[in-house]
PyMOL Python script that loads the backbone (N, CA, C, O; Angstrom):
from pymol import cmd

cmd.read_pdbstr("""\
ATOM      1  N   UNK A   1      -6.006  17.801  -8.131  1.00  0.00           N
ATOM      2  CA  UNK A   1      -5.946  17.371  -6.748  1.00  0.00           C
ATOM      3  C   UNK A   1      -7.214  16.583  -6.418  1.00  0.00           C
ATOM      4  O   UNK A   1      -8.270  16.994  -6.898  1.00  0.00           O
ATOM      5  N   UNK A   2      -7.214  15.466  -5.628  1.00  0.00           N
ATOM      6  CA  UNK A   2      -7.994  14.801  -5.488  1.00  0.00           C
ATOM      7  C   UNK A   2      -8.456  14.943  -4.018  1.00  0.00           C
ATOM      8  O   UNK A   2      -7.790  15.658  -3.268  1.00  0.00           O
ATOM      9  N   UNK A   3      -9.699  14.220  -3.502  1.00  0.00           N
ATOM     10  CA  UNK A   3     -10.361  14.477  -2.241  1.00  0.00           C
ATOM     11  C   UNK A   3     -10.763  13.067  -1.222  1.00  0.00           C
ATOM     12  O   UNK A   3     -11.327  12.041  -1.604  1.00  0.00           O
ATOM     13  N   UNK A   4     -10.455  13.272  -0.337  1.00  0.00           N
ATOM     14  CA  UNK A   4     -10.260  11.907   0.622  1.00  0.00           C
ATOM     15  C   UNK A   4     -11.871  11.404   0.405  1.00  0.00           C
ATOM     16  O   UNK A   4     -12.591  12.391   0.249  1.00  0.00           O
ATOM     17  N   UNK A   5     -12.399  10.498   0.370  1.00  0.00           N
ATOM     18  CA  UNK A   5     -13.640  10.177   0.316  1.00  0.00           C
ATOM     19  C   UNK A   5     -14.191   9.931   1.900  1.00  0.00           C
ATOM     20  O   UNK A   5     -15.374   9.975   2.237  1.00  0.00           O
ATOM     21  N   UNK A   6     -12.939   9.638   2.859  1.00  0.00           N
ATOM     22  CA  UNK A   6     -13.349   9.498   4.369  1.00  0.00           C
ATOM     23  C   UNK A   6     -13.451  10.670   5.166  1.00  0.00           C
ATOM     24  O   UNK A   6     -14.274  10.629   6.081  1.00  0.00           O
ATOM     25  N   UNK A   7     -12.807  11.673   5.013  1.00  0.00           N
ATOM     26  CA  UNK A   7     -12.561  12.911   5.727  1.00  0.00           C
ATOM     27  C   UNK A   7     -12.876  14.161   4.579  1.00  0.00           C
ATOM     28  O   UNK A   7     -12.749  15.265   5.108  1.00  0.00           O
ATOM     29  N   UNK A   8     -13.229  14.220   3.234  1.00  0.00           N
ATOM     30  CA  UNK A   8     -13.311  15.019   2.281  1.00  0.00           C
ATOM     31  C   UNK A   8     -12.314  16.314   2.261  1.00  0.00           C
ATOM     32  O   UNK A   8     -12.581  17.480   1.968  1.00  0.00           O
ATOM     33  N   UNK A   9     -11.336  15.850   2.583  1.00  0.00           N
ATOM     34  CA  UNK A   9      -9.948  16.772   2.519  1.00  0.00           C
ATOM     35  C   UNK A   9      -9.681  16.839   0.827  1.00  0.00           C
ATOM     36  O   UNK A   9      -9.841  15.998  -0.058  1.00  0.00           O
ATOM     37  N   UNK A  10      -9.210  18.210   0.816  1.00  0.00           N
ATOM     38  CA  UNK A  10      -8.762  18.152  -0.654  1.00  0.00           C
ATOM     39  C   UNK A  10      -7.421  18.374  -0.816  1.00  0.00           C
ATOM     40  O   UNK A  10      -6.917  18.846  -1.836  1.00  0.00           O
ATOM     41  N   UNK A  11      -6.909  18.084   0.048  1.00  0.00           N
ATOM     42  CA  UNK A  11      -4.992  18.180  -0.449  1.00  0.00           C
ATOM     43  C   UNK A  11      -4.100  17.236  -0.180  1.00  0.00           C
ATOM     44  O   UNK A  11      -2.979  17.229   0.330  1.00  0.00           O
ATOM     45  N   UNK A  12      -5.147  16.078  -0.825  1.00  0.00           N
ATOM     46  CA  UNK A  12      -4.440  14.569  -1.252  1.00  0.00           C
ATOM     47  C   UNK A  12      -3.520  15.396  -2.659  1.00  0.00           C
ATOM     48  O   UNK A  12      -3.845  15.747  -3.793  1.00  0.00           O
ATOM     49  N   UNK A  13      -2.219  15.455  -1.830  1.00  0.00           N
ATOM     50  CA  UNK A  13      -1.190  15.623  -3.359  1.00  0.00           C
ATOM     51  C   UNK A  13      -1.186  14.293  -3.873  1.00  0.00           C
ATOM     52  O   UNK A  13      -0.175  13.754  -3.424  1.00  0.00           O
ATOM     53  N   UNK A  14      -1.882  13.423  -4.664  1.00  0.00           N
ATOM     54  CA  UNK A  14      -0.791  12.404  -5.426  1.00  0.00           C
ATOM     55  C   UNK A  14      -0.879  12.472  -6.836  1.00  0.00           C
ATOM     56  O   UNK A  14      -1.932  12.400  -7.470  1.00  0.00           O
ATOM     57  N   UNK A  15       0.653  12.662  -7.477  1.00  0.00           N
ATOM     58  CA  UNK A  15       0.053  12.748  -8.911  1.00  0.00           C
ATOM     59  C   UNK A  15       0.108  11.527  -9.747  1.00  0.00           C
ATOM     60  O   UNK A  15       0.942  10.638  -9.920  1.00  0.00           O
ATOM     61  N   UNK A  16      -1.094  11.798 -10.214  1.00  0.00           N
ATOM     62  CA  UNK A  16      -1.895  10.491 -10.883  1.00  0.00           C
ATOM     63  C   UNK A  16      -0.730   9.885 -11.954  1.00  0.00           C
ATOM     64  O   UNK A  16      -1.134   8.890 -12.556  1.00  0.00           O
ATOM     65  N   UNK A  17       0.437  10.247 -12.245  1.00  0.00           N
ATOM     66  CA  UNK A  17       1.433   9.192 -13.105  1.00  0.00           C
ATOM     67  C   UNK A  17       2.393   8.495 -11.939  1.00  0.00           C
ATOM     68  O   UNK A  17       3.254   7.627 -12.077  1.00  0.00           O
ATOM     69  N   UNK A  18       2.012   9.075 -10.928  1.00  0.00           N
ATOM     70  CA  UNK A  18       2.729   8.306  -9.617  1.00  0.00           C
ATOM     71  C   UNK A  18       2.051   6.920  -9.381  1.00  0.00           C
ATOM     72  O   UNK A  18       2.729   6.044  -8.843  1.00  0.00           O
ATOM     73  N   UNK A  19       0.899   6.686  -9.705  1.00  0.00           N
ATOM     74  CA  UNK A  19       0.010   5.757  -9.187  1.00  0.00           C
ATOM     75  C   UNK A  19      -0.628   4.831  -9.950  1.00  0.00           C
ATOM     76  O   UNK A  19      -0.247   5.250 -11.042  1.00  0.00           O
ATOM     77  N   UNK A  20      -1.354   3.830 -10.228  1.00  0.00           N
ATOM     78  CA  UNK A  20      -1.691   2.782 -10.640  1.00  0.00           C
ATOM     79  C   UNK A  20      -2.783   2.667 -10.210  1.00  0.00           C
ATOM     80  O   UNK A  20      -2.921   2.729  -8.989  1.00  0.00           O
ATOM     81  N   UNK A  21      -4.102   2.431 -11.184  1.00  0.00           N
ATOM     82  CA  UNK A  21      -5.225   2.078 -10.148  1.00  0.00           C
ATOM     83  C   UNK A  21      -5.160   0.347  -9.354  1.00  0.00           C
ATOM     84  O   UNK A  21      -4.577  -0.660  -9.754  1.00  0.00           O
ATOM     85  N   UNK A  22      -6.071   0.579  -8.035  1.00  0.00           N
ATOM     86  CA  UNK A  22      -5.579  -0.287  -7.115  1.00  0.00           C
ATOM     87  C   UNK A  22      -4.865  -0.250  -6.099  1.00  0.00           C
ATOM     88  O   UNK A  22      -5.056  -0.843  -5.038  1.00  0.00           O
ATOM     89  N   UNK A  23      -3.315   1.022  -6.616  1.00  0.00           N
ATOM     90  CA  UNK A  23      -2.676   1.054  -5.302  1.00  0.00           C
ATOM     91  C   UNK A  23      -3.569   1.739  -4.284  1.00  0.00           C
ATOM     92  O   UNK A  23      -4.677   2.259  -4.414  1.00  0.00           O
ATOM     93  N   UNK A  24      -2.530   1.548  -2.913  1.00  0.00           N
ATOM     94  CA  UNK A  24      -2.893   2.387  -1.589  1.00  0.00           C
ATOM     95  C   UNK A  24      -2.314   3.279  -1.359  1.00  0.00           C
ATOM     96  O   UNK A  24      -1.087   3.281  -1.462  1.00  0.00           O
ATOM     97  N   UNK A  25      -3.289   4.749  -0.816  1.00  0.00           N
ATOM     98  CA  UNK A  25      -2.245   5.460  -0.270  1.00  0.00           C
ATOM     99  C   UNK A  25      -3.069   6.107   0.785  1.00  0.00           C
ATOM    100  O   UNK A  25      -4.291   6.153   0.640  1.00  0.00           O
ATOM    101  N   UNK A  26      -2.579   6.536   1.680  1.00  0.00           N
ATOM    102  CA  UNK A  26      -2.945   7.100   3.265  1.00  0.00           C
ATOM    103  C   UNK A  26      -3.061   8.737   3.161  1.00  0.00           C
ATOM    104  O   UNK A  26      -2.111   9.414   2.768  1.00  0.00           O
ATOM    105  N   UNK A  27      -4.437   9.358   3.589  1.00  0.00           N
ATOM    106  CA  UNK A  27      -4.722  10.294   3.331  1.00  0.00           C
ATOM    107  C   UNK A  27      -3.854  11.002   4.686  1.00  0.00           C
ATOM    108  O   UNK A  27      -3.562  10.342   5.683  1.00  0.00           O
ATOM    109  N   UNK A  28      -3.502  12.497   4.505  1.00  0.00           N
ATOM    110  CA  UNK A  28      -2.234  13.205   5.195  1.00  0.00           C
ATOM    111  C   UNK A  28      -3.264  13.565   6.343  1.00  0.00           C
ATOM    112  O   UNK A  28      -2.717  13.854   7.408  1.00  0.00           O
ATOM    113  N   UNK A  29      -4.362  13.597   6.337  1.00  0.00           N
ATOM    114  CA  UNK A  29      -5.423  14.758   7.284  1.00  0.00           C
ATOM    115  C   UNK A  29      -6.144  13.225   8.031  1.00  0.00           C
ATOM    116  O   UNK A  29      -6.639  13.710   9.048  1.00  0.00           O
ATOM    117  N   UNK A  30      -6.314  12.410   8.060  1.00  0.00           N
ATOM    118  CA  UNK A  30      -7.240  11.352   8.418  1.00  0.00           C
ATOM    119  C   UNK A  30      -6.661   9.993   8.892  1.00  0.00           C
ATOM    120  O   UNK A  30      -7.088   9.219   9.749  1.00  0.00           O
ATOM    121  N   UNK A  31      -5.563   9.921   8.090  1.00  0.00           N
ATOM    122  CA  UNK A  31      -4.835   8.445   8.026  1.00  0.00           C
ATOM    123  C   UNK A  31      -5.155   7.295   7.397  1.00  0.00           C
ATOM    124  O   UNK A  31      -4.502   6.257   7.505  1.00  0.00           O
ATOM    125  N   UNK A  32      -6.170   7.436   6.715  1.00  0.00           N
ATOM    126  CA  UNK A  32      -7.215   6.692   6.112  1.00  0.00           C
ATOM    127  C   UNK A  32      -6.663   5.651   4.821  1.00  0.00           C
ATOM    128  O   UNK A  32      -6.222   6.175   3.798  1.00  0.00           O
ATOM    129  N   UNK A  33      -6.715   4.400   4.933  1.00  0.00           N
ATOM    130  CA  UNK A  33      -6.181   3.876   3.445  1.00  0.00           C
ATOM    131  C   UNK A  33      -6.850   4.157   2.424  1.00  0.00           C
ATOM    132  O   UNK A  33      -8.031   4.110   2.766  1.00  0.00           O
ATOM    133  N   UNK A  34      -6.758   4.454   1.240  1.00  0.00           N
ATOM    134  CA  UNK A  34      -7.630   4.609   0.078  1.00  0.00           C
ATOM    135  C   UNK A  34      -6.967   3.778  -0.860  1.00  0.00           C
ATOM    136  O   UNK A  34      -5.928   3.135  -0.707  1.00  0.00           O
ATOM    137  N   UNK A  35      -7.728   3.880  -1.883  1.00  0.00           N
ATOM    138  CA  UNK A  35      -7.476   2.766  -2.756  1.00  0.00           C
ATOM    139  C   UNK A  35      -7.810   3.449  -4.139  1.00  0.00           C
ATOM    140  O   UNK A  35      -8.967   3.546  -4.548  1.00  0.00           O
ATOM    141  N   UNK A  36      -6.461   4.018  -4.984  1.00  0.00           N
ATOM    142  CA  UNK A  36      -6.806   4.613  -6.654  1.00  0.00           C
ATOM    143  C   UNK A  36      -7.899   4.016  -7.304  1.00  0.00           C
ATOM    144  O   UNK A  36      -7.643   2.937  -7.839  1.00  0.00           O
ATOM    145  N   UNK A  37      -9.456   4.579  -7.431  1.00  0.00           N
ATOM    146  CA  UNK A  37      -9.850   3.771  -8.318  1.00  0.00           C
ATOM    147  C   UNK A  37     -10.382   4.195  -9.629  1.00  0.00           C
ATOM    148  O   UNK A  37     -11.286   3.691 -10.295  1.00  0.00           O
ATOM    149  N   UNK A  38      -9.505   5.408  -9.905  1.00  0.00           N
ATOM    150  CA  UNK A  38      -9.917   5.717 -11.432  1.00  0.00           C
ATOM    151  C   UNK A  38      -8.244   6.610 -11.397  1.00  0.00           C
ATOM    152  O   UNK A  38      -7.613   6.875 -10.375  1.00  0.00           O
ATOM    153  N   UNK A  39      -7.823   6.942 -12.876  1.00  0.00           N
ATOM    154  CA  UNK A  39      -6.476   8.175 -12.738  1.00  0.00           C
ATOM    155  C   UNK A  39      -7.150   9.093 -13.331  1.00  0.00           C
ATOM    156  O   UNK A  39      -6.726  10.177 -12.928  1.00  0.00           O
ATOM    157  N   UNK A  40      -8.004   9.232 -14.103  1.00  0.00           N
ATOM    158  CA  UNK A  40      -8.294  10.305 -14.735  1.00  0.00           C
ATOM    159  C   UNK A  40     -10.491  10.695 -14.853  1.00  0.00           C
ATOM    160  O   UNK A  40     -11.268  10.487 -15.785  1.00  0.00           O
ATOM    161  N   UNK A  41     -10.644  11.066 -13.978  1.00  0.00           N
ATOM    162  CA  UNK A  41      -9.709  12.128 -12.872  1.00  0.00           C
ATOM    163  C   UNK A  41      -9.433  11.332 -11.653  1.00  0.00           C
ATOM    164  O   UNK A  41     -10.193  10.403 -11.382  1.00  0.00           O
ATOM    165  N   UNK A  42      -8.738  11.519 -11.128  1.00  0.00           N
ATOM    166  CA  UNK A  42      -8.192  10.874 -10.163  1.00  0.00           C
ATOM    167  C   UNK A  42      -8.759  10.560  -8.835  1.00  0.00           C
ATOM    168  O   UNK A  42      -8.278  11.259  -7.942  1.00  0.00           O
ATOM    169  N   UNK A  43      -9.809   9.547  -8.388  1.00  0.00           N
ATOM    170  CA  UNK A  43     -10.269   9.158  -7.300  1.00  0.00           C
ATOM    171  C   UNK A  43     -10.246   8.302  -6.202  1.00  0.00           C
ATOM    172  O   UNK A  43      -9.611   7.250  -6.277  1.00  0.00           O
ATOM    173  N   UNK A  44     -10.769   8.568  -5.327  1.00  0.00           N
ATOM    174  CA  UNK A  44     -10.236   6.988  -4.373  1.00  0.00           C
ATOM    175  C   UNK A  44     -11.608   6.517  -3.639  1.00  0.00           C
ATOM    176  O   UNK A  44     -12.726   7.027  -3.569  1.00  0.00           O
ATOM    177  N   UNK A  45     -11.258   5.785  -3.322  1.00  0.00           N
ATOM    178  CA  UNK A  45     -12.259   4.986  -2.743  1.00  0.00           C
ATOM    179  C   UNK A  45     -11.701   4.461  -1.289  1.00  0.00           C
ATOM    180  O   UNK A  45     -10.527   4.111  -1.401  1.00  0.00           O
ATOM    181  N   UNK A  46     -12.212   4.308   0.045  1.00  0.00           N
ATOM    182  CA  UNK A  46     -11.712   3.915   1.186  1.00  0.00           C
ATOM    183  C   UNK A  46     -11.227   2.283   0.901  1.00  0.00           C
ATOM    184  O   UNK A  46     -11.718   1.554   0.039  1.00  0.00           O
ATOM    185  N   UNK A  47     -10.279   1.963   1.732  1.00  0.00           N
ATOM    186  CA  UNK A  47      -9.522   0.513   1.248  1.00  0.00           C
ATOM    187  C   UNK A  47     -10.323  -0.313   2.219  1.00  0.00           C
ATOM    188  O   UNK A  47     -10.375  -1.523   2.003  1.00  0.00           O
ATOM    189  N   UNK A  48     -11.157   0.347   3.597  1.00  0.00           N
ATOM    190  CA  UNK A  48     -11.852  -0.182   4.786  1.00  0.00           C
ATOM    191  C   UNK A  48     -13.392  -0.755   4.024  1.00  0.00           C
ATOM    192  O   UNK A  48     -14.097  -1.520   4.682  1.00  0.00           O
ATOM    193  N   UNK A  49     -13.769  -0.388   2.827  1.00  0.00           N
ATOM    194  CA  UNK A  49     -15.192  -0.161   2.107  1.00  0.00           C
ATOM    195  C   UNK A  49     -14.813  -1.673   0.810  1.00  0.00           C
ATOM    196  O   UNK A  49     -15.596  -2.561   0.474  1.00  0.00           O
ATOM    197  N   UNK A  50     -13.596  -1.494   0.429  1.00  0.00           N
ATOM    198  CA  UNK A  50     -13.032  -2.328  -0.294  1.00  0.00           C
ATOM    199  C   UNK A  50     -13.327  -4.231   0.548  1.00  0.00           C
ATOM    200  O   UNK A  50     -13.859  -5.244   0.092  1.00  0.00           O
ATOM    201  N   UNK A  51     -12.722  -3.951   1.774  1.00  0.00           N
ATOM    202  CA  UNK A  51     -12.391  -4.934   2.727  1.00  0.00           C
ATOM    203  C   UNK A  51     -14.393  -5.520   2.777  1.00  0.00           C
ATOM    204  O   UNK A  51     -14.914  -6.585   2.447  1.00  0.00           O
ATOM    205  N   UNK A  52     -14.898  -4.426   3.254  1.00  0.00           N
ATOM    206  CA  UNK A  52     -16.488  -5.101   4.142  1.00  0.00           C
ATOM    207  C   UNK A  52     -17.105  -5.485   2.312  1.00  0.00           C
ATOM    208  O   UNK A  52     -18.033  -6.285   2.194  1.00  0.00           O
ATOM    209  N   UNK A  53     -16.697  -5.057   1.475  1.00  0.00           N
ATOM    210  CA  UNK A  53     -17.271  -5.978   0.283  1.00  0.00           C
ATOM    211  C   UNK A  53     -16.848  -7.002   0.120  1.00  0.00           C
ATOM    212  O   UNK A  53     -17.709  -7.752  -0.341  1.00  0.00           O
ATOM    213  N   UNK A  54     -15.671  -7.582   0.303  1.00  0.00           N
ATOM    214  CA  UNK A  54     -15.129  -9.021   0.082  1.00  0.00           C
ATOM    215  C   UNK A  54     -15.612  -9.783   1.706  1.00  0.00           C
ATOM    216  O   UNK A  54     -15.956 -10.887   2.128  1.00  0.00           O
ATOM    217  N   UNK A  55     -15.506  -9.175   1.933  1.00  0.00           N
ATOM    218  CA  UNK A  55     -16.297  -9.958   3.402  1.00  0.00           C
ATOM    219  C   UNK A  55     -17.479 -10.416   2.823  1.00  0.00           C
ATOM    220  O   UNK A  55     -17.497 -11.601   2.492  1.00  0.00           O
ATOM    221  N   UNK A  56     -18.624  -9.627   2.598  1.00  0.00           N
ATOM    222  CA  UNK A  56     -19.897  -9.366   2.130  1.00  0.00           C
ATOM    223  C   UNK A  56     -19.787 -10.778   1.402  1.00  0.00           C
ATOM    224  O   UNK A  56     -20.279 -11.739   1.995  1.00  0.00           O
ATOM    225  N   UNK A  57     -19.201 -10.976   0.205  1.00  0.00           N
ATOM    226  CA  UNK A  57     -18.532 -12.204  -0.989  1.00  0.00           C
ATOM    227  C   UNK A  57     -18.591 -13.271  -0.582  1.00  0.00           C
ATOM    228  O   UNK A  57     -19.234 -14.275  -0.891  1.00  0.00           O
ATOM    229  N   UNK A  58     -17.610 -12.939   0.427  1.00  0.00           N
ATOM    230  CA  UNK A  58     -17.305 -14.401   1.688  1.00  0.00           C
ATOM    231  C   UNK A  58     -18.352 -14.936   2.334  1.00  0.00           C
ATOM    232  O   UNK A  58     -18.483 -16.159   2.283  1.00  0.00           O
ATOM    233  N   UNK A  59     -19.124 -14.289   2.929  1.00  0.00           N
ATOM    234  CA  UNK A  59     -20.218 -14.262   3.854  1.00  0.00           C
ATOM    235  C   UNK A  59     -21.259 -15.695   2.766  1.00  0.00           C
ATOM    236  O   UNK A  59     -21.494 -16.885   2.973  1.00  0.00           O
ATOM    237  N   UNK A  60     -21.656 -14.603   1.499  1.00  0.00           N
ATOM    238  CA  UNK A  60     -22.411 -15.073   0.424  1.00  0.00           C
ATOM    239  C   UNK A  60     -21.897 -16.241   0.400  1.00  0.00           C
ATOM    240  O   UNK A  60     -22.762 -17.041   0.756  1.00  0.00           O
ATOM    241  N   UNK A  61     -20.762 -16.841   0.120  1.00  0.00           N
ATOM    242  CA  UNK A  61     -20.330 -18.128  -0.651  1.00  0.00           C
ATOM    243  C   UNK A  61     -20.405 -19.075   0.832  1.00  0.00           C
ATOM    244  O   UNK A  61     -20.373 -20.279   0.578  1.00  0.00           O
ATOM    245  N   UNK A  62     -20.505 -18.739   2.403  1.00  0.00           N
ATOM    246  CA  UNK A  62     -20.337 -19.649   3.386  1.00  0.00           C
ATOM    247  C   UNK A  62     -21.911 -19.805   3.160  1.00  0.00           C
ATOM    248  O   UNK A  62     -22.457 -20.837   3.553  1.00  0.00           O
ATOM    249  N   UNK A  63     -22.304 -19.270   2.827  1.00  0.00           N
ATOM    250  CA  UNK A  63     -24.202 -19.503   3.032  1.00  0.00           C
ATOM    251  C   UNK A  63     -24.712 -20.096   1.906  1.00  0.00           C
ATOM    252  O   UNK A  63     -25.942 -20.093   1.957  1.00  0.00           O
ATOM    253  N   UNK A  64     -24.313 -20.563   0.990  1.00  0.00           N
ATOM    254  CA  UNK A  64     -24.329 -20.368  -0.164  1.00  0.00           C
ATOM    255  C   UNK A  64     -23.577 -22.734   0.181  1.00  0.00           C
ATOM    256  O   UNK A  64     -24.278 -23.650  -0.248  1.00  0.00           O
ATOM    257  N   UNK A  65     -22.495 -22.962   0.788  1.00  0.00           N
ATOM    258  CA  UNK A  65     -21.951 -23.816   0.789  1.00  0.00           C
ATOM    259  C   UNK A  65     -22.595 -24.797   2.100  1.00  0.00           C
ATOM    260  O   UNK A  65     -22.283 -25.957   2.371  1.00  0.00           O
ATOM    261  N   UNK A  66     -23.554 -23.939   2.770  1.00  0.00           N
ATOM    262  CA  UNK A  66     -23.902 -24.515   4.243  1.00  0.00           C
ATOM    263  C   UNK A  66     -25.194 -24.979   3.556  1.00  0.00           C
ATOM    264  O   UNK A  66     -25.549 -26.153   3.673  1.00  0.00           O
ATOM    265  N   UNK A  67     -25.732 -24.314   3.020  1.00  0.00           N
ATOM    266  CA  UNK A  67     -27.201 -24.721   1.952  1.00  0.00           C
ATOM    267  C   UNK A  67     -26.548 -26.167   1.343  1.00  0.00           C
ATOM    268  O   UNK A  67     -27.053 -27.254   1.623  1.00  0.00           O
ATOM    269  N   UNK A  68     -25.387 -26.033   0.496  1.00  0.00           N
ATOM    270  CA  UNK A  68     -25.695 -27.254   0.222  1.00  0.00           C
ATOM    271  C   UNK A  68     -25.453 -28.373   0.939  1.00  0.00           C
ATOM    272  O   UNK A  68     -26.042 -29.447   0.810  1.00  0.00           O
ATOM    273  N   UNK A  69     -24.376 -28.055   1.876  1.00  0.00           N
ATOM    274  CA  UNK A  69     -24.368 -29.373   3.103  1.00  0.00           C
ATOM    275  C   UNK A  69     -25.411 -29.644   3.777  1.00  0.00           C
ATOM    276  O   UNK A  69     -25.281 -30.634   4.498  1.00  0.00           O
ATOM    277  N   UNK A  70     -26.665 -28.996   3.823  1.00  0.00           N
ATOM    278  CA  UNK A  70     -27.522 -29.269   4.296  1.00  0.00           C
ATOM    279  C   UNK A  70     -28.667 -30.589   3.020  1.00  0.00           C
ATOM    280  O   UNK A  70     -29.312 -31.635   3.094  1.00  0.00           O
ATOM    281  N   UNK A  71     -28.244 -29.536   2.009  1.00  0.00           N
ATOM    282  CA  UNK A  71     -28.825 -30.785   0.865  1.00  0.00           C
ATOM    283  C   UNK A  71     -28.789 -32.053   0.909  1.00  0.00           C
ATOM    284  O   UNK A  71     -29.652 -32.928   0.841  1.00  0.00           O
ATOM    285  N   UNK A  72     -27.017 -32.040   1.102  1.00  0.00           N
ATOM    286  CA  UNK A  72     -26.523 -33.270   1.416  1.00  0.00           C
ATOM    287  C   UNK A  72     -27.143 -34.551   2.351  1.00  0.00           C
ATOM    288  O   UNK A  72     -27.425 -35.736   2.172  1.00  0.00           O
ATOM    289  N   UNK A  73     -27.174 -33.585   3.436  1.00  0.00           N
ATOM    290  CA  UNK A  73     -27.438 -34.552   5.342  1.00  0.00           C
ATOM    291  C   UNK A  73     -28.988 -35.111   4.662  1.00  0.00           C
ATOM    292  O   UNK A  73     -29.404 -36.263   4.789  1.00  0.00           O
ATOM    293  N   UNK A  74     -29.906 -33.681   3.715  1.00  0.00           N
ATOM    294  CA  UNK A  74     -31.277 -34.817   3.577  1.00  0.00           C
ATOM    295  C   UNK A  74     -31.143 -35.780   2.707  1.00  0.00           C
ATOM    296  O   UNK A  74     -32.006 -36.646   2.852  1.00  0.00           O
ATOM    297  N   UNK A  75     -30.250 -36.013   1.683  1.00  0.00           N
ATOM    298  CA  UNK A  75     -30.216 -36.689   0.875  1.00  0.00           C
ATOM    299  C   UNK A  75     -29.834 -37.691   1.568  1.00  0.00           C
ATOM    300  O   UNK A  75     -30.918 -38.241   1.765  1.00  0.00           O
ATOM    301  N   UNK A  76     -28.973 -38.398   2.140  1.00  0.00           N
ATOM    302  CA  UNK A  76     -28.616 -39.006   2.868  1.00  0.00           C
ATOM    303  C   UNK A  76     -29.480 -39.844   3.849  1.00  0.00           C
ATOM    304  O   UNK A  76     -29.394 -41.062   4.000  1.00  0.00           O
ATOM    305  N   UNK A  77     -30.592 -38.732   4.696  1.00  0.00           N
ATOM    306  CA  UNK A  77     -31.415 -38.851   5.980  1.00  0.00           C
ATOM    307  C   UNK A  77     -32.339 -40.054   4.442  1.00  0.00           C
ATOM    308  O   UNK A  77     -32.552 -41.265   4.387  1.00  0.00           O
ATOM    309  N   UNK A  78     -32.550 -39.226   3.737  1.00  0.00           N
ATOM    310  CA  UNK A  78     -33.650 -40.179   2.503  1.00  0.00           C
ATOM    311  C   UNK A  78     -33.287 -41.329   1.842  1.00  0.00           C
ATOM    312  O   UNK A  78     -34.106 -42.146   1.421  1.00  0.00           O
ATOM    313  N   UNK A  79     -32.048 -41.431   1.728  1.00  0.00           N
ATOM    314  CA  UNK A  79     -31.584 -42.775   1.568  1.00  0.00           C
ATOM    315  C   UNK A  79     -31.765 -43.636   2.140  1.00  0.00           C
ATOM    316  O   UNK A  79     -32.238 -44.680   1.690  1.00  0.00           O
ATOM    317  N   UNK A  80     -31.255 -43.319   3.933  1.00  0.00           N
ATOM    318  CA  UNK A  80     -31.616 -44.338   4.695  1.00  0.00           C
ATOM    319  C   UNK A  80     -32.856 -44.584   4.982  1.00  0.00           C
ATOM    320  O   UNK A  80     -33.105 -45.742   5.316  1.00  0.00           O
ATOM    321  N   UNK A  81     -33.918 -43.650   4.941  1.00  0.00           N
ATOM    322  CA  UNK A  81     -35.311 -44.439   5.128  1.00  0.00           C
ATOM    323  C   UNK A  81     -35.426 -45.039   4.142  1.00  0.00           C
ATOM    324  O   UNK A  81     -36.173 -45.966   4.457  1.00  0.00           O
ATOM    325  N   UNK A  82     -35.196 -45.134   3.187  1.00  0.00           N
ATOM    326  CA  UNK A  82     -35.666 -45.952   1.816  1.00  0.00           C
ATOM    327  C   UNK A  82     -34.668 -47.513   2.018  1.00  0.00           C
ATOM    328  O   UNK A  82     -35.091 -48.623   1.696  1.00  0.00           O
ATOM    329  N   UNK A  83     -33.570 -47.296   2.498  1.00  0.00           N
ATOM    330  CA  UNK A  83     -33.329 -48.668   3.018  1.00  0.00           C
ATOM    331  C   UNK A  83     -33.986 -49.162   4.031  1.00  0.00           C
ATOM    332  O   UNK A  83     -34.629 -50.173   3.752  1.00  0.00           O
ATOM    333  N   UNK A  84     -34.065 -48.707   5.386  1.00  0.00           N
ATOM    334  CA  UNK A  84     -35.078 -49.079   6.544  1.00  0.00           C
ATOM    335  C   UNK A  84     -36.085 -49.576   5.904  1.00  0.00           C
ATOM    336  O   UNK A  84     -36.277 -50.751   6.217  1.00  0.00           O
ATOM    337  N   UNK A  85     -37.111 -48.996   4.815  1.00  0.00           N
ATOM    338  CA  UNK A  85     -38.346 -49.202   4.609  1.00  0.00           C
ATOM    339  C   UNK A  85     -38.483 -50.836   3.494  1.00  0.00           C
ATOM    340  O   UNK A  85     -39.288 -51.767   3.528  1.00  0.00           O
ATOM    341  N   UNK A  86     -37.173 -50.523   2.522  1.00  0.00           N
ATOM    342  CA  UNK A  86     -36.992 -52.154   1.434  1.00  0.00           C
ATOM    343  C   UNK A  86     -37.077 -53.177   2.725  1.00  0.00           C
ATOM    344  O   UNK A  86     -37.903 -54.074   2.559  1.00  0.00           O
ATOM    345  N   UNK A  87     -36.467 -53.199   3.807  1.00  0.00           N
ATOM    346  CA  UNK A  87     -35.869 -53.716   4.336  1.00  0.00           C
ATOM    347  C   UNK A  87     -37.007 -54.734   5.288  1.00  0.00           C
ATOM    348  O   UNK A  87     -36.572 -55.549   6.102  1.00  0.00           O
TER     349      UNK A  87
END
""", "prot")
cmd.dss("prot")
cmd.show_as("cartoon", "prot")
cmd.util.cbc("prot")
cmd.orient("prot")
């Protein structure tokens, strides 16, 4: 028997040949999504903890893509003084 990681209930019945790691299943005491992430022994992980890490990912790669548009605008800003200045 496994244990909710949000509410630490221990009478998550699911048996682990029922399940796949990855799936979801909703703890009976909490309501909580979890997410299989091992079968043997059988654990979960909150699916809400799953979510704020790919956010986290997301977050990284917009900051990560705004850096370089910013590269860009100076590269650009430096071009044109270097024409202004031939000029």
């Amino acid at each position: 028997m496994a244990t909710c990681p949000a509410c630490d209930a221990d009478d998550l019945e699911v048996d682990e040949f029922d399940v796949e790691e990855g799936d979801i299943v909703n703890c009976p005491e909490c309501g909580a999504s979890l997410v299989v992430n091992s079968l043997s022994p059988l654990e979960f992980e909150t699916a809400d903890d799953e979510d704020e890490d790919d956010d986290d990912d997301e977050d990284e790669e917009d900051e990560e893509d705004a850096d370089d548009d910013e590269d860009d605008v100076d590269e650009d800003d430096e071009e044109e003084e270097r024409e202004d200045w031939e000029e």
